[in-house]
N, C-alpha and C positions, 0 to 999 in steps of 0.2 A: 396534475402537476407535471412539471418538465423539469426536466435536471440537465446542467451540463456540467460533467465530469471530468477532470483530468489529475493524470500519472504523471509524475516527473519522479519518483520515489526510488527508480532503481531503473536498469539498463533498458531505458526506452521512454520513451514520449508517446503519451497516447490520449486523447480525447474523444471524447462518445457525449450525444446530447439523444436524451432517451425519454419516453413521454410515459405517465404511470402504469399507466392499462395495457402500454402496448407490447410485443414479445419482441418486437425486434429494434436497433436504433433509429434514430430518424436519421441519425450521421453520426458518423466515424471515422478514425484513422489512427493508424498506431504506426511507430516506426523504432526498431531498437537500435538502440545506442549507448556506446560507453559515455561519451562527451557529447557535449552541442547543447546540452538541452532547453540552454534557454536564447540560443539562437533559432530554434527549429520550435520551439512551443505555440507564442504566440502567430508565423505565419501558420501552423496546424490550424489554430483556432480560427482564424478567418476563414479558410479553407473550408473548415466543418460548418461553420454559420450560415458560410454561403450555401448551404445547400439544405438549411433551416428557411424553409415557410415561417414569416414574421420576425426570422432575425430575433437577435437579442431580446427582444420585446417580447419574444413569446416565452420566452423563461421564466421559471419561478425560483430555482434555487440553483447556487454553484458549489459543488463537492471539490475536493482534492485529496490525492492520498497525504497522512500527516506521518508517516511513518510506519516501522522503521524501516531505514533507508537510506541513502547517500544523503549526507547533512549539504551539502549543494542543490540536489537534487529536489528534496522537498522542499526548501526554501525559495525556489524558482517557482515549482506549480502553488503554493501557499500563498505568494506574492500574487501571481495572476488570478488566481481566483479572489482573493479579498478586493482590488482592483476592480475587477470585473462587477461585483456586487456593488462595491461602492458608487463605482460610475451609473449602474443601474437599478439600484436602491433593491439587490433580492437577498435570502437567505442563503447561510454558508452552511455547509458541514464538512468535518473531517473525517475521511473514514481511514480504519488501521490497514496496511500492508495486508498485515499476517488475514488479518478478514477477509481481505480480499480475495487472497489465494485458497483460502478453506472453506467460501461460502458456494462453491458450485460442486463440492462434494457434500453438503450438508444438505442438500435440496434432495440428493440421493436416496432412498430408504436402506439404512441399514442399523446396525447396533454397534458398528463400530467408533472409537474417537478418530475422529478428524485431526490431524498435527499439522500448522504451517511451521514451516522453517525458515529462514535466510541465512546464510553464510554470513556471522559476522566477522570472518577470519580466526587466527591464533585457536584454533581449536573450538570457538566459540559458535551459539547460531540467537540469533533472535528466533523467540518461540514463543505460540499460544497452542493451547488443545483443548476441543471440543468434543461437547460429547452430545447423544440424538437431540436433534431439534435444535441445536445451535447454543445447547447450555455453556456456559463459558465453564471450562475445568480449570485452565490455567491460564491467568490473563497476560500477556504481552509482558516478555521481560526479556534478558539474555542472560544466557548460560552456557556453562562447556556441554558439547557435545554428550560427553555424559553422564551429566546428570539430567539432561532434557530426559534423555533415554531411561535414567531409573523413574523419572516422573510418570513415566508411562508403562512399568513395568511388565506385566507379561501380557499385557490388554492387546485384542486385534485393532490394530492400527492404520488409516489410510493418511497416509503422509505425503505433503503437497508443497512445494515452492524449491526454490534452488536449494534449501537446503535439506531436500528430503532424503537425499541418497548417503549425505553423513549421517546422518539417524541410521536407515537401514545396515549403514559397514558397521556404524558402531554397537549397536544393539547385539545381543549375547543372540546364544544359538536357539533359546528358548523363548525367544520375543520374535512376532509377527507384526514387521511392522513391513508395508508395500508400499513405496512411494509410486504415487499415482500423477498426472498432468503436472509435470515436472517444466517450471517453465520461468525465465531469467525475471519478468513483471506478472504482474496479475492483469486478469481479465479487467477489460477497461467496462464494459456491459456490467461484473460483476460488482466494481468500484460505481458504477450509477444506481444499483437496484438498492447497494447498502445505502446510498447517498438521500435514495426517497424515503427508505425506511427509516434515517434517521433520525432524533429529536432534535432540533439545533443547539439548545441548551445541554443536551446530553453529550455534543458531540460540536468541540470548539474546532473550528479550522486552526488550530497550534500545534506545531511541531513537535514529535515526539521522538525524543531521544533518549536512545537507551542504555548509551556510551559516551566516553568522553571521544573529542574528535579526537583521531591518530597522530596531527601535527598541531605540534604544542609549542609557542615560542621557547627560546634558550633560555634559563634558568637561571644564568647571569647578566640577562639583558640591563642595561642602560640607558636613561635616557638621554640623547645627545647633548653636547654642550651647547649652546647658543651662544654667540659672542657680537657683541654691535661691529 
């Protein structure tokens, strides 16, 4: 199977087309970014195709990250990949942020949990943690800063995504928690490997949000008068 995968989910634009068996991409490119992203998405993708043997044709599934994540952002790579499938009749899936950022410490051997983070501002983070073998402990939700940290109480900790380093300030003096490959997007190779492992039915390419957005129209808004 081949998968082509793409990030728009947070501060970067990245695409990777990766074939099942094999260890490294066929093609790639990632480029970080606050803005642009869906002027810089799809010339990515032709860019990366182009340098696909069979082109589109040789695809069998398209991923995208579904969150959480800039609510612009994932609705950009969401749209191109349902697109994408449509025009060329393959399978979709969506895989989570926080997976993405914690599935290349999970491949690790060790007996600690895994924590992804994001910065979801106001003192908060989007948060899941795992524990050996990629058992889910706690699934994708947000929370303040700490009480992610009482969730993980005195357990050794590898802590992974932007927002790993507020975990570690916040965390008491009796918690081990190390944030590790501390980094603003996730691996776009590791957003493909979840992409083949996943069940389509298991795993809808639909947006996941885990917040209300921040700009909310005026609360005494109006609707204009019309007059002939």
């Amino acid at each position: 199977m081949r998968i082509l995968a793409i990030d728009t989910a947070l501060p970067a634009v990245s695409v990777c087309v990766l074939d099942e068996n094999a260890g490294e991409p066929v093609a790639m490119e990632s480029l970080a970014m606050e803005k642009g992203h869906a002027e810089a998405l799809l010339p990515m993708i032709e860019r990366v195709m182009a340098g696909v043997d069979g082109g589109f044709a040789s695809l069998d599934r398209v991923a995208a990250t579904v969150g959480p994540g800039s609510f612009t952002g994932i609705r950009i790579g969401v749209a191109a990949a349902r697109g994408i499938a449509l025009a060329r009749g393959l399978e979709t899936v969506g895989v989570s942020t926080l997976a993405a950022f914690a599935a290349p410490l999970l491949t690790q051997e060790s007996d600690s949990i895994v924590a992804a983070a994001i910065d979801a501002r106001h003192g908060r983070v989007y948060f899941s943690a795992y524990g050996p073998a990629g058992r889910i402990l706690t699934s994708p939700r947000i929370l303040t800063v700490r009480d992610a940290c009482r969730l993980l109480g005195g357990s050794r900790v590898r802590a992974t995504g932007p927002g790993a380093i507020l975990l570690r300030d916040e965390a008491s003096s009796g918690a081990d928690i190390v944030p590790i490959q501390i980094s603003a997007a996730p691996d776009i190779v590791a957003v493909a490997r979840l992409g083949l492992a996943a069940v389509p039915d298991n795993a809808p390419i639909r947006p996941v949000y885990l917040k209300a957005p921040d700009v909310k129209p005026p609360a005494n808004r109006t609707s204009p008068v019309v007059t002939a």
